[in-house]
mmCIF file of the N, C-alpha and C atoms, coordinates in Angstrom:
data_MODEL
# 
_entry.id   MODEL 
# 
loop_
_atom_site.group_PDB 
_atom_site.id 
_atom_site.type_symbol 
_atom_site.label_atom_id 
_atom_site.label_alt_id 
_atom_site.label_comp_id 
_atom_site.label_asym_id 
_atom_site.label_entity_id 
_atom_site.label_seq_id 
_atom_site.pdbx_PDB_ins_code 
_atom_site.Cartn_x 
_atom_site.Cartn_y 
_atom_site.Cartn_z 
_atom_site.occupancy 
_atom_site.B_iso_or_equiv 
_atom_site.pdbx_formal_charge 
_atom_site.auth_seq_id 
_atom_site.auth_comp_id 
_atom_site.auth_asym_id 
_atom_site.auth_atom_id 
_atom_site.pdbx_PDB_model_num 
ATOM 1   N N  . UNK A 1 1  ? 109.616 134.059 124.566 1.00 0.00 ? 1  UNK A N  1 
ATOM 2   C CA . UNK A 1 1  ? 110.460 133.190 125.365 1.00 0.00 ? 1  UNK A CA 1 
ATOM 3   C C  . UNK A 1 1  ? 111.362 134.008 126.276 1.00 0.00 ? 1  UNK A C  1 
ATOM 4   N N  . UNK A 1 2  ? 111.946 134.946 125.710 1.00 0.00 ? 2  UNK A N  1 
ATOM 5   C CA . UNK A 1 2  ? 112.606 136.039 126.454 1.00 0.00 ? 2  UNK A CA 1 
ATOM 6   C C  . UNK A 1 2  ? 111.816 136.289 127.758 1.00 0.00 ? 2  UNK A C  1 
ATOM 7   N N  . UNK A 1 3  ? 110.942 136.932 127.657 1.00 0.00 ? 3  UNK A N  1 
ATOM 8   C CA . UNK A 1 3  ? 109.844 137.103 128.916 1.00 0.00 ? 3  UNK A CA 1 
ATOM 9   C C  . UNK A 1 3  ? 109.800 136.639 130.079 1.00 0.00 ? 3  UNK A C  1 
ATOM 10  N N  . UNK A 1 4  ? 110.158 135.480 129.630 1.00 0.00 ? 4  UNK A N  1 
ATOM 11  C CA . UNK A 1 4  ? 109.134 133.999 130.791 1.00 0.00 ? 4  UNK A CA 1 
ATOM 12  C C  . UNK A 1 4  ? 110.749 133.848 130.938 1.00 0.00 ? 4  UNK A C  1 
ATOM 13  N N  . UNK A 1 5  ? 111.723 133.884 130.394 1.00 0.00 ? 5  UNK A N  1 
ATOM 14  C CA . UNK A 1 5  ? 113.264 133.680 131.433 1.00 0.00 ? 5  UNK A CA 1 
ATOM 15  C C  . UNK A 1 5  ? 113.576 135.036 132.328 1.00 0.00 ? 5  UNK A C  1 
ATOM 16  N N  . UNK A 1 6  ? 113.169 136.222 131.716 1.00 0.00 ? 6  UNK A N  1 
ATOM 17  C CA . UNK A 1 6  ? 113.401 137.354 132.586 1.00 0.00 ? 6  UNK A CA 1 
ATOM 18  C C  . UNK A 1 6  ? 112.523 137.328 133.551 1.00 0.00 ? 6  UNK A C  1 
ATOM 19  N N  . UNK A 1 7  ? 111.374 136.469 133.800 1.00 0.00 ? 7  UNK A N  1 
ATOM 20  C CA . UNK A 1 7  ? 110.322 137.348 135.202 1.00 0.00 ? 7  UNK A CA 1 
ATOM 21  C C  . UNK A 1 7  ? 110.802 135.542 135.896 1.00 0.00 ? 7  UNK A C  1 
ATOM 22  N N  . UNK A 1 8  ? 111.503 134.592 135.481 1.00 0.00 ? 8  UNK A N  1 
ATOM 23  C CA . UNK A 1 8  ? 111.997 133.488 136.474 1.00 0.00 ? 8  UNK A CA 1 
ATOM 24  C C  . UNK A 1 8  ? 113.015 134.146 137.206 1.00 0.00 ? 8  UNK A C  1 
ATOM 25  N N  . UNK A 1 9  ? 113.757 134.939 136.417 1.00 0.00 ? 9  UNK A N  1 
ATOM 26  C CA . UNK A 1 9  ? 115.029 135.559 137.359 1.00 0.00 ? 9  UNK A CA 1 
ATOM 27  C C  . UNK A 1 9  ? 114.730 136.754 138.156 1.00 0.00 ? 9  UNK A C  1 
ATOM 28  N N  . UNK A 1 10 ? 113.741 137.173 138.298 1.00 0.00 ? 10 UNK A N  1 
ATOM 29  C CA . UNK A 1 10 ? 113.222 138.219 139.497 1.00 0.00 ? 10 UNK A CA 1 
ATOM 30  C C  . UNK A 1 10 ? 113.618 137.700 140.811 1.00 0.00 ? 10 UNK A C  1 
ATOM 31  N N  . UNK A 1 11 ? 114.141 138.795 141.553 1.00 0.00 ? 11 UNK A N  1 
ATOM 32  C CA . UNK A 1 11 ? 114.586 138.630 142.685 1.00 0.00 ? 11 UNK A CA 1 
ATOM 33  C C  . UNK A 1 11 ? 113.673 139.460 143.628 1.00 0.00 ? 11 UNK A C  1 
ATOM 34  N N  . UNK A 1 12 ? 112.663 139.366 144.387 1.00 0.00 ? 12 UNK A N  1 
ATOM 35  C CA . UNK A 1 12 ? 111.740 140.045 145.486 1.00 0.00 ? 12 UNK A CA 1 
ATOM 36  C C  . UNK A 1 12 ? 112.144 140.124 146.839 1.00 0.00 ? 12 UNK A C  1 
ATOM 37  N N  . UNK A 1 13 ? 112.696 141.377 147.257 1.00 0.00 ? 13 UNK A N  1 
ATOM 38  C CA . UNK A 1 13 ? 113.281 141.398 148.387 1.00 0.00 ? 13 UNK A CA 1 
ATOM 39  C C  . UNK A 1 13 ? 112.397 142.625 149.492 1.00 0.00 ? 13 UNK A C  1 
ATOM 40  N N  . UNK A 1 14 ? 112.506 142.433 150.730 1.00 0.00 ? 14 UNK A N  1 
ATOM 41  C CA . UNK A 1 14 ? 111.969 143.831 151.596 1.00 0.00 ? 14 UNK A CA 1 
ATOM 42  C C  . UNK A 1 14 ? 112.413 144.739 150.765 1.00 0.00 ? 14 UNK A C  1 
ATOM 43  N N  . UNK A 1 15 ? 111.551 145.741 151.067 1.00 0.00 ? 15 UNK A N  1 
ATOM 44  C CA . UNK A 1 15 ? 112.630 147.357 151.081 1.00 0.00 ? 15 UNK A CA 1 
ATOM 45  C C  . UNK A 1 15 ? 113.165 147.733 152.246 1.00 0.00 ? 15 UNK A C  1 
ATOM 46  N N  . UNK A 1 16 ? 113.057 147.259 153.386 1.00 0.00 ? 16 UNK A N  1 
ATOM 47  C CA . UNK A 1 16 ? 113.240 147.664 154.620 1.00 0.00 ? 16 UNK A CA 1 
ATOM 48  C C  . UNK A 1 16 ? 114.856 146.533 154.694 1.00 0.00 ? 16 UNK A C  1 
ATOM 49  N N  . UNK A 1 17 ? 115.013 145.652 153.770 1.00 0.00 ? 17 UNK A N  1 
ATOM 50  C CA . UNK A 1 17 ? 116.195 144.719 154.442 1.00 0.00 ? 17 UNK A CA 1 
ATOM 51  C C  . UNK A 1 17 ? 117.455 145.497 153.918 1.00 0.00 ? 17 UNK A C  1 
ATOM 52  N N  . UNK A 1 18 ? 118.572 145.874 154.543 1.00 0.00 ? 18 UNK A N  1 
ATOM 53  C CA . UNK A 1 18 ? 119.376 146.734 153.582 1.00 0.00 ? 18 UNK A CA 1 
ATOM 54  C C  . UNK A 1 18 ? 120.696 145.904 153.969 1.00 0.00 ? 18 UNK A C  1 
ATOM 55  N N  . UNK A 1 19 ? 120.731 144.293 154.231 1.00 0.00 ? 19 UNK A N  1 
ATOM 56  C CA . UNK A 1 19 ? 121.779 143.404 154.778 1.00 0.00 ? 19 UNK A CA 1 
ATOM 57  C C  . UNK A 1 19 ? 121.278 142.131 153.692 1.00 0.00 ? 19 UNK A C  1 
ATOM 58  N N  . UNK A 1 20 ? 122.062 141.229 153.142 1.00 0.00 ? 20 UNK A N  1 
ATOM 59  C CA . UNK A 1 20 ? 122.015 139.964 153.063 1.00 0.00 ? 20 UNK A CA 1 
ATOM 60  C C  . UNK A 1 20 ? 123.208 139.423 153.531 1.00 0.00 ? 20 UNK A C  1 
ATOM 61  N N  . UNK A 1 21 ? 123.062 138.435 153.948 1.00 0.00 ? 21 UNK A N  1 
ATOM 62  C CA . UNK A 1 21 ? 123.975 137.132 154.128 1.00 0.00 ? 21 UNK A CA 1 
ATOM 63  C C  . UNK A 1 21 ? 124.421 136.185 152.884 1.00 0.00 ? 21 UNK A C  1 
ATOM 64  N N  . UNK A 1 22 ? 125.201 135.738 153.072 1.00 0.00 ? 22 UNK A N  1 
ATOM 65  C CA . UNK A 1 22 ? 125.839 134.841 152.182 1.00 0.00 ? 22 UNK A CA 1 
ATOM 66  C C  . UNK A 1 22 ? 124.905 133.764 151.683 1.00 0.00 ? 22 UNK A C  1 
ATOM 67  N N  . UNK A 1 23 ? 123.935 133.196 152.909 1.00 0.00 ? 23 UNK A N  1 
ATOM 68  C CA . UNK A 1 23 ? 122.905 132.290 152.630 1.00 0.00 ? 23 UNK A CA 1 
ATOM 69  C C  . UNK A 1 23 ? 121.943 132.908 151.922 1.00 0.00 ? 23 UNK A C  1 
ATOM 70  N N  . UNK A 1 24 ? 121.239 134.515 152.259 1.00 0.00 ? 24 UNK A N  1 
ATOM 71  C CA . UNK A 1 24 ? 120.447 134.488 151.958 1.00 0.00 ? 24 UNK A CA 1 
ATOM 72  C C  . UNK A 1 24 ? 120.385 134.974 150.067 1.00 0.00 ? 24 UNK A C  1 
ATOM 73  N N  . UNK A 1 25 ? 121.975 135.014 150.164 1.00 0.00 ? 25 UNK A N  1 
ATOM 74  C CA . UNK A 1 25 ? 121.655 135.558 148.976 1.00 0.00 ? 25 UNK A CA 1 
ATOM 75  C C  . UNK A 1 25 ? 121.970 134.450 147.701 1.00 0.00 ? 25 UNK A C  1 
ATOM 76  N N  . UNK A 1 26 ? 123.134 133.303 148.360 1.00 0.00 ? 26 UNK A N  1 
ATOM 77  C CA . UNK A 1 26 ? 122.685 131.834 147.439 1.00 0.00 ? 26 UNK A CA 1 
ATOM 78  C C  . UNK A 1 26 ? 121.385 131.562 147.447 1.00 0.00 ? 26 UNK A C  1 
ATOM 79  N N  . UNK A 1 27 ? 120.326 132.049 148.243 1.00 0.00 ? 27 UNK A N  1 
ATOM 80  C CA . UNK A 1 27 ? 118.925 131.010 148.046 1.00 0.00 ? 27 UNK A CA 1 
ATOM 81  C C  . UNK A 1 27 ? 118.444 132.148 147.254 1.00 0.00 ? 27 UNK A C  1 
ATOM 82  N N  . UNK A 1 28 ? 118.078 133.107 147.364 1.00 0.00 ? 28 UNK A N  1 
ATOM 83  C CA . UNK A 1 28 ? 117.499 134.372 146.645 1.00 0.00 ? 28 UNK A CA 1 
ATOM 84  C C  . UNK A 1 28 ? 117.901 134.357 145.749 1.00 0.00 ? 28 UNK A C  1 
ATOM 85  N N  . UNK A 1 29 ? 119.273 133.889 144.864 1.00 0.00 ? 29 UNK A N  1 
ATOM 86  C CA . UNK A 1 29 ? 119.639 134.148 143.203 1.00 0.00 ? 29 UNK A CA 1 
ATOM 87  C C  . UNK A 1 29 ? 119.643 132.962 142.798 1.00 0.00 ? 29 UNK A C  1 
ATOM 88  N N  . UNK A 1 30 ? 119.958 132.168 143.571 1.00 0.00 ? 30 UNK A N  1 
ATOM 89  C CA . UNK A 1 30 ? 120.236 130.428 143.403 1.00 0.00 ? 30 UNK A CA 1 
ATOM 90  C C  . UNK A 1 30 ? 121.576 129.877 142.809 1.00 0.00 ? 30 UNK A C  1 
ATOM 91  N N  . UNK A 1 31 ? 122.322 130.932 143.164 1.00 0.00 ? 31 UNK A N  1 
ATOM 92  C CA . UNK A 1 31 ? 123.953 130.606 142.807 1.00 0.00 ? 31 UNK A CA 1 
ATOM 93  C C  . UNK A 1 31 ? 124.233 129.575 143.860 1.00 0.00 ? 31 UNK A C  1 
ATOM 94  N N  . UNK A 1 32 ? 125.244 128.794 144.145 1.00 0.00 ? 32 UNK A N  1 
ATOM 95  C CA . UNK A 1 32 ? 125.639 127.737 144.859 1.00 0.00 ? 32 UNK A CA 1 
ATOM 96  C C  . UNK A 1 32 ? 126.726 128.715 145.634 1.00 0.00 ? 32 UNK A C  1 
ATOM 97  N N  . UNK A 1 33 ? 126.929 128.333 146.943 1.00 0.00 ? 33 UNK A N  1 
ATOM 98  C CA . UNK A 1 33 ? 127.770 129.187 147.534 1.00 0.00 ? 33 UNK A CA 1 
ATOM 99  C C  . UNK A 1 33 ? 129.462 129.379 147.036 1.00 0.00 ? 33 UNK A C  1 
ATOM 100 N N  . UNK A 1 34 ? 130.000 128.301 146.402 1.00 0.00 ? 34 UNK A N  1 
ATOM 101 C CA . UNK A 1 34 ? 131.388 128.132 146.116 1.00 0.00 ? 34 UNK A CA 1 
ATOM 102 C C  . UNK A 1 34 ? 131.348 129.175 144.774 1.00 0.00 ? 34 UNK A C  1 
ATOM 103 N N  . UNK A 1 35 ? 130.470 129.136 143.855 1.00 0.00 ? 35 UNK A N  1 
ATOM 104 C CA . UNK A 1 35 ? 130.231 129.905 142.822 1.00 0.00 ? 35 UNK A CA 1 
ATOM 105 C C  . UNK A 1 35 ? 129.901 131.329 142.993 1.00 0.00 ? 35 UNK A C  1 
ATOM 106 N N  . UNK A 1 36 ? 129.356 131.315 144.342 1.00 0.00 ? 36 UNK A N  1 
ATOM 107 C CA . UNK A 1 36 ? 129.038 132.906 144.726 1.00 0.00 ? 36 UNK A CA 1 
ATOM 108 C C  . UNK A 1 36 ? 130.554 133.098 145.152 1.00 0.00 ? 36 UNK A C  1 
ATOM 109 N N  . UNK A 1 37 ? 131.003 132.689 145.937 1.00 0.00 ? 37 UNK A N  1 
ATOM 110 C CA . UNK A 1 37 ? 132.183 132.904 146.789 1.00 0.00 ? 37 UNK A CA 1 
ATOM 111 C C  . UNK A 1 37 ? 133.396 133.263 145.621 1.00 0.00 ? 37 UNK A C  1 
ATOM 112 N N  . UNK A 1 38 ? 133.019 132.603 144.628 1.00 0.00 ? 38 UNK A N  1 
ATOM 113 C CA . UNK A 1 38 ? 134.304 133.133 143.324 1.00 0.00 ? 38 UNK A CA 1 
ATOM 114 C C  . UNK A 1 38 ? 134.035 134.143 142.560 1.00 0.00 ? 38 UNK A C  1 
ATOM 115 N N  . UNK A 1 39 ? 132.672 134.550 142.421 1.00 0.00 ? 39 UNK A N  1 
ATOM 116 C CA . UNK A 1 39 ? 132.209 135.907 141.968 1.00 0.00 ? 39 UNK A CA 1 
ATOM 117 C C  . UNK A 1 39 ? 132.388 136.807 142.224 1.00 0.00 ? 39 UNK A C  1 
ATOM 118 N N  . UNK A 1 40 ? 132.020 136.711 143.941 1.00 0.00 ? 40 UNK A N  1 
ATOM 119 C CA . UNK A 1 40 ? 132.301 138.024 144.670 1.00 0.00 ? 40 UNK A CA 1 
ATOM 120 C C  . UNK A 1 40 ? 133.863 138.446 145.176 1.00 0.00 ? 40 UNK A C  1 
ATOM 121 N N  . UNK A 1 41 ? 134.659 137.272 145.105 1.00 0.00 ? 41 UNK A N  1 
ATOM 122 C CA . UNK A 1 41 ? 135.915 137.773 145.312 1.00 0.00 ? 41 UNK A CA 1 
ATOM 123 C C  . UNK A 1 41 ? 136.146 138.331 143.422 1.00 0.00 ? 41 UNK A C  1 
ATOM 124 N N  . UNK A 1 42 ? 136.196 137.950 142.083 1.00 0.00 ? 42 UNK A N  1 
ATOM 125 C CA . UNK A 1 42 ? 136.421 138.381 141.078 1.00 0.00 ? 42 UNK A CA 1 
ATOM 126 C C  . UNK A 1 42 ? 135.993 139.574 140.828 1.00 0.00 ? 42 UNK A C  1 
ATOM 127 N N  . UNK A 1 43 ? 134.997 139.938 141.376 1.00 0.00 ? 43 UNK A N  1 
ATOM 128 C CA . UNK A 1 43 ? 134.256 140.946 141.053 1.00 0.00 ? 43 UNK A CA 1 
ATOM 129 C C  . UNK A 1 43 ? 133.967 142.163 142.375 1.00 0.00 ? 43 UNK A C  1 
ATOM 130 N N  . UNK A 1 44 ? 134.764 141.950 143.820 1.00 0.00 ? 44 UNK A N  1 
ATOM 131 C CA . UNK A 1 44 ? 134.991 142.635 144.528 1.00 0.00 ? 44 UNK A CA 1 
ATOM 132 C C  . UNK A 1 44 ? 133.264 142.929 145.011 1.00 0.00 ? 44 UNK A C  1 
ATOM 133 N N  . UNK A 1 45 ? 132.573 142.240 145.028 1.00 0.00 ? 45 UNK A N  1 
ATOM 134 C CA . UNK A 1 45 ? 131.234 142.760 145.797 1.00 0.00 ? 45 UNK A CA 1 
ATOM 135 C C  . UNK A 1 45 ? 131.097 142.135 146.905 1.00 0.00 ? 45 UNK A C  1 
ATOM 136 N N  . UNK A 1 46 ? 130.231 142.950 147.900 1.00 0.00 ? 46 UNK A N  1 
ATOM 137 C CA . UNK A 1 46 ? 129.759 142.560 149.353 1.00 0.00 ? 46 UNK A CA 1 
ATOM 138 C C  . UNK A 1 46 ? 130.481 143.591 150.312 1.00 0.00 ? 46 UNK A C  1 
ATOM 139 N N  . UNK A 1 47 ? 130.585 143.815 151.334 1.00 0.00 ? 47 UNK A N  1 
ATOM 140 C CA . UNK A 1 47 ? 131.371 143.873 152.459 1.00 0.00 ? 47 UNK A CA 1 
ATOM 141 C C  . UNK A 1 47 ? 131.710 143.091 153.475 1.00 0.00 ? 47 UNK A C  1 
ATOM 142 N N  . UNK A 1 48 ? 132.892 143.117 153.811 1.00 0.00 ? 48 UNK A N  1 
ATOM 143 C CA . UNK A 1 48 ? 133.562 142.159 154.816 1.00 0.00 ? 48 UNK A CA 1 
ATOM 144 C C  . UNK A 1 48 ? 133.756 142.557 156.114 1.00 0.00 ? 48 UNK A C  1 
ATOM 145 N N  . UNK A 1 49 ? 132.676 141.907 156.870 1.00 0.00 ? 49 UNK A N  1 
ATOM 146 C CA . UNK A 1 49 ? 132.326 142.675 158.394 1.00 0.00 ? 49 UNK A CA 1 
ATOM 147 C C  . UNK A 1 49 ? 133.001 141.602 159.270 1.00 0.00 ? 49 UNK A C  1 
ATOM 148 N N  . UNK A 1 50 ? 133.688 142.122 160.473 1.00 0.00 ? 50 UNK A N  1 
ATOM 149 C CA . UNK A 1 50 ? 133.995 141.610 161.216 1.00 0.00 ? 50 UNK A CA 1 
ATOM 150 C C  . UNK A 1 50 ? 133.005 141.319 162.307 1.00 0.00 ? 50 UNK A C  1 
ATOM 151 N N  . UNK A 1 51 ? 132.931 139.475 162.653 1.00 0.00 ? 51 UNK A N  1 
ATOM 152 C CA . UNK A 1 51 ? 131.528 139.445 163.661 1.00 0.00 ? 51 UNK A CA 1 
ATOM 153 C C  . UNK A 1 51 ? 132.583 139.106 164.917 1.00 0.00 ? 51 UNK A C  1 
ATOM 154 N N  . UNK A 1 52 ? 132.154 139.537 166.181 1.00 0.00 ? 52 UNK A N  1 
ATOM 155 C CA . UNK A 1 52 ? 132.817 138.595 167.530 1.00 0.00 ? 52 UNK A CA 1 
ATOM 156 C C  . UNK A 1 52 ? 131.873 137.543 168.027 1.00 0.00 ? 52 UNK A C  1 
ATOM 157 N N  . UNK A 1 53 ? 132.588 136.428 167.507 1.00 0.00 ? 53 UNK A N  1 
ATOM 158 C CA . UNK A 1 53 ? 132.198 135.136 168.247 1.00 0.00 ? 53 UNK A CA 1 
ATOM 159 C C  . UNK A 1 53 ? 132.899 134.840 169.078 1.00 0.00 ? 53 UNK A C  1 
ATOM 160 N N  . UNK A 1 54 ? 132.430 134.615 170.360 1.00 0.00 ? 54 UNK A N  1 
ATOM 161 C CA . UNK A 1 54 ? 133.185 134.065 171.375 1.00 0.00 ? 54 UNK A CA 1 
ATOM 162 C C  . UNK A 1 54 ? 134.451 134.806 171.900 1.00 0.00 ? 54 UNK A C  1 
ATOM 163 N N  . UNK A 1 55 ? 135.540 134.201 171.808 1.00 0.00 ? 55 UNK A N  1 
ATOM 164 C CA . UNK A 1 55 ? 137.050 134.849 172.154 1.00 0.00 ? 55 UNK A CA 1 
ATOM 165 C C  . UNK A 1 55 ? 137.555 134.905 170.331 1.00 0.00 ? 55 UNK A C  1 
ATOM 166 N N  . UNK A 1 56 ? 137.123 134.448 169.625 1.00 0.00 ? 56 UNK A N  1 
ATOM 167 C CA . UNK A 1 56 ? 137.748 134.612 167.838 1.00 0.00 ? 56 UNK A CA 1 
ATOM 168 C C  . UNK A 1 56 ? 136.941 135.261 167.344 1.00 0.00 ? 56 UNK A C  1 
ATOM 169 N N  . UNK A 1 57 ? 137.487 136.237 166.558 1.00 0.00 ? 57 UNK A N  1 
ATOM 170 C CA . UNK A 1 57 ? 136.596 137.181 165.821 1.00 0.00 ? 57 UNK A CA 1 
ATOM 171 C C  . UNK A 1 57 ? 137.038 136.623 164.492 1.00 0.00 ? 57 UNK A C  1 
ATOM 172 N N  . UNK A 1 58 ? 135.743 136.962 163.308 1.00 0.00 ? 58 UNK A N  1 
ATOM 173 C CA . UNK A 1 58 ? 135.447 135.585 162.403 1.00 0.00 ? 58 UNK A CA 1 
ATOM 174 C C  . UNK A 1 58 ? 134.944 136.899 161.478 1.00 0.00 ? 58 UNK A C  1 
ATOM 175 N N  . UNK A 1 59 ? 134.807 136.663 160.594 1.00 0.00 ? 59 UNK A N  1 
ATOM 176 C CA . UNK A 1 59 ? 134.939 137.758 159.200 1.00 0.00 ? 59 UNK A CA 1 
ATOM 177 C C  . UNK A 1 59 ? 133.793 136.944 158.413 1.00 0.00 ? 59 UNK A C  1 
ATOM 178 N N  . UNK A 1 60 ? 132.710 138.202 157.789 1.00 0.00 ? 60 UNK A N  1 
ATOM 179 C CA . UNK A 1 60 ? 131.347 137.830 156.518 1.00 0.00 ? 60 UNK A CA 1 
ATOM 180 C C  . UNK A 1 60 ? 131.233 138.852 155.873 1.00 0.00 ? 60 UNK A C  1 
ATOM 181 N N  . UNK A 1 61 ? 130.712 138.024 154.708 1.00 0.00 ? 61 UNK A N  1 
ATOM 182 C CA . UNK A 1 61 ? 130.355 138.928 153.847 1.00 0.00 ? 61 UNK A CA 1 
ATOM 183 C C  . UNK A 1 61 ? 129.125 139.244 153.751 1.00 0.00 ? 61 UNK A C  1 
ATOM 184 N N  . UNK A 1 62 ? 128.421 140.481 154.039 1.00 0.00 ? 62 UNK A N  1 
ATOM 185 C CA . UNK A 1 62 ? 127.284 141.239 153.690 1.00 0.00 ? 62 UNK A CA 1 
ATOM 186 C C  . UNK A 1 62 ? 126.824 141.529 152.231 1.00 0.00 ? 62 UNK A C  1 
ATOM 187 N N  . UNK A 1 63 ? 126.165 141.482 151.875 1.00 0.00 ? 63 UNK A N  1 
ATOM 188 C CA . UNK A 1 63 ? 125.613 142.152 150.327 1.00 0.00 ? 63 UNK A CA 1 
ATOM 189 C C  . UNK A 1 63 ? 124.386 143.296 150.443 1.00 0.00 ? 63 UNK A C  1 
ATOM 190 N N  . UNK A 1 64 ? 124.670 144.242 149.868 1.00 0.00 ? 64 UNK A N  1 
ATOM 191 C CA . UNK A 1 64 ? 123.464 145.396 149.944 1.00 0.00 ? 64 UNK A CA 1 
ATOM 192 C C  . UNK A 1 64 ? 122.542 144.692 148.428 1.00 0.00 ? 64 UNK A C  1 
ATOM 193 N N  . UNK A 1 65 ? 120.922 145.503 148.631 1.00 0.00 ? 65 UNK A N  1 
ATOM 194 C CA . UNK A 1 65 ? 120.475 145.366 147.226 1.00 0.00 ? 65 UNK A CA 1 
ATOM 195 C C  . UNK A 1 65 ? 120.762 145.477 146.140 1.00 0.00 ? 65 UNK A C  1 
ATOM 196 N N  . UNK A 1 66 ? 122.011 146.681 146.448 1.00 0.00 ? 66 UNK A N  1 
ATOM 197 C CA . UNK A 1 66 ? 123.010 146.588 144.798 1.00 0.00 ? 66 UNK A CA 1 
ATOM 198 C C  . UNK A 1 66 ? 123.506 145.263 144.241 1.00 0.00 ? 66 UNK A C  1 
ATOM 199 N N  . UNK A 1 67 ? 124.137 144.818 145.677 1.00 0.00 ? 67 UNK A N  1 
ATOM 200 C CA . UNK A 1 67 ? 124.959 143.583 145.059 1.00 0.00 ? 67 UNK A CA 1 
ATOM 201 C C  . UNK A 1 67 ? 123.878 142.477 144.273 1.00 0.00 ? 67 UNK A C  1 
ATOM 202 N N  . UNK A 1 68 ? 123.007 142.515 144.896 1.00 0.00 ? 68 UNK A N  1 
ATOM 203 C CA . UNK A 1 68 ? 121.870 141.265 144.349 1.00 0.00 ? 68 UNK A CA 1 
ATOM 204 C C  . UNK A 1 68 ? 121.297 141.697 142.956 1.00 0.00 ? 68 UNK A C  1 
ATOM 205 N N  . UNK A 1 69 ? 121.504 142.910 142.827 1.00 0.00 ? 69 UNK A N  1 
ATOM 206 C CA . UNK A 1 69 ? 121.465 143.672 141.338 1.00 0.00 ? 69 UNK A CA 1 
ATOM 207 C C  . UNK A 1 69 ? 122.551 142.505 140.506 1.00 0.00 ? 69 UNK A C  1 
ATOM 208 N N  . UNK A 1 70 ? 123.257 143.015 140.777 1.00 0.00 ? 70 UNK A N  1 
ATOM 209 C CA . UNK A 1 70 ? 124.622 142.851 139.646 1.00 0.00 ? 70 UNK A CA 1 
ATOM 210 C C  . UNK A 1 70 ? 124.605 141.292 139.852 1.00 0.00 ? 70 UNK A C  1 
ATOM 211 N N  . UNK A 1 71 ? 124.732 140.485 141.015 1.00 0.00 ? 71 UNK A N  1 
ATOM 212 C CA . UNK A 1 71 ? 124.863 138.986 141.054 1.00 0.00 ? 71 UNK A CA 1 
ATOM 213 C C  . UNK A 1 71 ? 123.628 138.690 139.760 1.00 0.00 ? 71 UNK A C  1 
ATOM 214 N N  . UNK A 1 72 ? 122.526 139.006 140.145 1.00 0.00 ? 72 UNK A N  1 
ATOM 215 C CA . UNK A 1 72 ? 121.654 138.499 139.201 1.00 0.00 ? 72 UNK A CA 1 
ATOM 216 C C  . UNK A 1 72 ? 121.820 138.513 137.660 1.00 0.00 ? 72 UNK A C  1 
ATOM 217 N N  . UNK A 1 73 ? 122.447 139.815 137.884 1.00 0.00 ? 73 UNK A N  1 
ATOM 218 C CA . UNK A 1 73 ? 122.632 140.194 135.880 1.00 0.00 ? 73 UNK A CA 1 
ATOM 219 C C  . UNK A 1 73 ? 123.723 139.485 136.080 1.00 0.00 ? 73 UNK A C  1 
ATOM 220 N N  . UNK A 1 74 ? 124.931 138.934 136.234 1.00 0.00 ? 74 UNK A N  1 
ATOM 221 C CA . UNK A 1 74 ? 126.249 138.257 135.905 1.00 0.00 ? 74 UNK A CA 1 
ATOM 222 C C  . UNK A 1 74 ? 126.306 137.291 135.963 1.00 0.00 ? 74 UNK A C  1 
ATOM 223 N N  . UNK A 1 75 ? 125.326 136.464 136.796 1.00 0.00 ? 75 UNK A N  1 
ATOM 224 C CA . UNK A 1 75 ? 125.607 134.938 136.751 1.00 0.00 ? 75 UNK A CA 1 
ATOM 225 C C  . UNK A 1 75 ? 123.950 134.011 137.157 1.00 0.00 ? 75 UNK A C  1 
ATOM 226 N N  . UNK A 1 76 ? 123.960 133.157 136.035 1.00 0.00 ? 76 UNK A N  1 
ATOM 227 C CA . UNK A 1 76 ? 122.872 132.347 135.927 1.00 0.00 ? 76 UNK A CA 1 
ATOM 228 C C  . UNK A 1 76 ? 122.494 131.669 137.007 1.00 0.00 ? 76 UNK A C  1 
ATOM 229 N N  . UNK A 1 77 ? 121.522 131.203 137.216 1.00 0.00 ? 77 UNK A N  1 
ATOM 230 C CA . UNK A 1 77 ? 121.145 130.197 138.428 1.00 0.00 ? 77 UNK A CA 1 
ATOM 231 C C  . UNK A 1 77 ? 122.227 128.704 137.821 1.00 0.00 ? 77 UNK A C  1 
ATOM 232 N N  . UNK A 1 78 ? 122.508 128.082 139.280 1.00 0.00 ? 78 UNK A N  1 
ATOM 233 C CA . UNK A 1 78 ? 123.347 126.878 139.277 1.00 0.00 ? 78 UNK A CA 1 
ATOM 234 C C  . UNK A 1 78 ? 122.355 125.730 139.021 1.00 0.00 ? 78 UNK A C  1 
ATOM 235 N N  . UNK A 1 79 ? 122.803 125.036 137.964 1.00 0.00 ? 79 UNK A N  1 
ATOM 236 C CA . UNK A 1 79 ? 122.209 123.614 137.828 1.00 0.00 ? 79 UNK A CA 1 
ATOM 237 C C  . UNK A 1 79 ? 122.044 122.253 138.523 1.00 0.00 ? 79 UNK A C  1 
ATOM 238 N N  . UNK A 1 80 ? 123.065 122.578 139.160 1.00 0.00 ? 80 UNK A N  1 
ATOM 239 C CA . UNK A 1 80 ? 123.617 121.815 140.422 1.00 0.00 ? 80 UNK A CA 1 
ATOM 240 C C  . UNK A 1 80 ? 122.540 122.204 141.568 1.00 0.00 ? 80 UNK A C  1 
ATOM 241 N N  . UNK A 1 81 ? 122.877 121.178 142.592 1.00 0.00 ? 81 UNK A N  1 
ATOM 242 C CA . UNK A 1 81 ? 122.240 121.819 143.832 1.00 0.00 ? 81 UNK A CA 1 
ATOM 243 C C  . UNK A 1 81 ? 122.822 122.767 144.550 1.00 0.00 ? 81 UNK A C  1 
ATOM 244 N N  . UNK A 1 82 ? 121.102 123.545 145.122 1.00 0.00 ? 82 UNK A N  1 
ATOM 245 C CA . UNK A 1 82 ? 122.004 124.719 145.873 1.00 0.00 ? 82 UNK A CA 1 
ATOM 246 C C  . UNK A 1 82 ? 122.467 125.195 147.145 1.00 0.00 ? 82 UNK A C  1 
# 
């Protein structure tokens, strides 16, 4: 039983992608974004890049493959929708 819950939580990513987004990485672990968003501030992961939109410059968070490491081992997929 162990097995068959560890190869559901596999995460398959490029090797060539060395960026996620906030989206891509709620759909890739299946955390819900408000739940990601409290993780990663508790737990200090991602980087916070400044983007220029327009005349306001607007602030994201990036995640490297590390981070999608550790999101995965720390927090379960959301039951809720995602």
């Amino acid at each position: 039983m162990m097995e068959a819950e560890a190869q559901t939580a596999m995460v398959r990513i490029r090797s060539s992608q060395r960026f996620f987004t906030e989206e891509e990485v709620s759909r890739l672990t299946g955390i819900c974004r408000d739940h990601l968003r409290n993780l990663v501030e508790s737990r200090h992961l991602g980087l916070l890049v400044r983007v220029a939109r327009s005349s306001a410059g607007q602030t994201r968070r990036l995640f490297t493959p590390a981070d999608l490491f550790v999101l995965t081992m720390l927090a379960p997929r959301c039951e809720h929708s995602v």
